[in-house]
Steps between C-alpha positions, in 0.01 A plus 500: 500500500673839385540775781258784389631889357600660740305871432725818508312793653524856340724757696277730706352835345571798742126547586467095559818589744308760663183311558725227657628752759170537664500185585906513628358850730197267633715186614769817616236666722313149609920407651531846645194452710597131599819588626369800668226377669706197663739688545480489835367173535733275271799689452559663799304341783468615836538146649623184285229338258389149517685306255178412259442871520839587315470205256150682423610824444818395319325321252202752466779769460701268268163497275460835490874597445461240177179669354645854510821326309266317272351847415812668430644247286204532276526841482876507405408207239646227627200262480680200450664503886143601600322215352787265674485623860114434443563178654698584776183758559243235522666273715566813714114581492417164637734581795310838488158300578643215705662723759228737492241277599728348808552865612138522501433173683772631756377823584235430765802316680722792452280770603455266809865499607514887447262541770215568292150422609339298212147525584526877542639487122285243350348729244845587407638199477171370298571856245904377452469175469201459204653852337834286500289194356369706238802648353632208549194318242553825280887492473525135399162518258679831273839369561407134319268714225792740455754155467212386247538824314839503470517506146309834520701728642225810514267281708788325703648781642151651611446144649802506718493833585134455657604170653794737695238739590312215677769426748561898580314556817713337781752794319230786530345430802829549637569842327150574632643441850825734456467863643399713200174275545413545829162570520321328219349203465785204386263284355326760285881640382588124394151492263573795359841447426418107357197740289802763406670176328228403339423815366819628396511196246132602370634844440795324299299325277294824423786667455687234260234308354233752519275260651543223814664198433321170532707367757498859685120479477440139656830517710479825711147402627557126555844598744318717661176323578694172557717643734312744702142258498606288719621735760185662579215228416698195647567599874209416730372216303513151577761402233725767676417321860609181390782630373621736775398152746809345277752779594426706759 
């Protein structure tokens, strides 16, 4: 059986360069905010962090260190190294979603060993848990649509970006929390930040394409309905019960 063509892709056009850059600023600005809202947290904590805590943060760090990369080597036109640290991404997302959800099944046992009263934060811990669950579901269902996309590059790169989006509020909630925030609601600055991304690539499209991309228009609503859904209709209800019974 004879090894198909391989397919040599046109240099970029300068405004194909400049529409890529968007998309390099985005994974930029998503980077910033992770690294400045744990800053404090990850790398520089007060007191030492539990050693499933680092792994976590490495590899969530490690993920978004690779996407920003991923961006700007499309943008400079090296799409050949992009296509081939693809893998090493994906394995790397699994990690994202593996460690994620043990975090999440160890936080009632953290928050316990900080002192924290758990029933007093039930409703809390209820709103951070199924919001994790949810960008957790939203994350892994763009990320595989944007793998099965690949070969389109216009709808894989909205894809991924809107699965990164989905995993941004443990980073804003903490920005919400630093001191030129004091006063307003965190919760309500981490929606309208995840609605800001979401947005911002609507205006894009308008401003590109003159109209919204498909995956724009079925991918900004689904990550943010997915992800924030369960946080607010979930807690209180018997499903959440059974689970909290499991491990609280």
């Amino acid at each position: 059986m004879s090894a198909p063509a391989k397919t040599t892709m046109p240099p970029q056009t300068p405004a194909a360069t400049r529409r890529h850059r968007f998309f390099a600023a985005i994974a930029l600005l998503m980077l910033a905010a992770v690294v400045a809202g744990f800053w404090g947290t990850l790398f520089r904590p007060a007191e030492p962090l539990r050693p499933y805590l680092l792994v976590h943060g490495a590899i969530v760090a490690a993920w978004f260190g690779l996407f920003a990369m991923q961006t700007l080597l499309v943008a400079a036109g090296h799409t050949r190294l992009h296509r081939r640290l693809g893998v090493i991404g994906v394995c790397l997302a699994v990690a994202v979603v593996a460690s994620s959800l043990y975090t999440m099944a160890n936080l009632p046992a953290n928050w316990r060993q900080q002192g924290i009263d758990l029933d007093a934060q039930r409703g809390l811990i209820g709103l951070i848990l199924w919001g994790d669950f949810g960008a957790l579901v939203a994350f892994g269902t763009l990320l595989i649509c944007a793998v099965v996309e690949r070969r389109r590059p216009d709808a894989h790169k909205r894809l991924m970006l809107l699965a990164m989006c989905s995993i941004m509020s443990p980073a804003l909630i903490r920005l919400a929390a630093l001191p030129p925030f004091a006063g307003f609601d965190g919760v309500l600055l981490t929606m309208l930040g995840l609605l800001a991304l979401g947005l911002s690539l609507i205006a894009y499209d308008l401003v590109t394409l003159r109209r919204v991309h498909r995956a724009t228009a079925w991918g900004v609503p689904f990550f943010l309905v997915v992800h924030l859904a369960p946080a607010f209709a979930v807690p209180g209800t018997a499903l959440d019960r059974w689970v909290m019974a499991l491990i609280v």
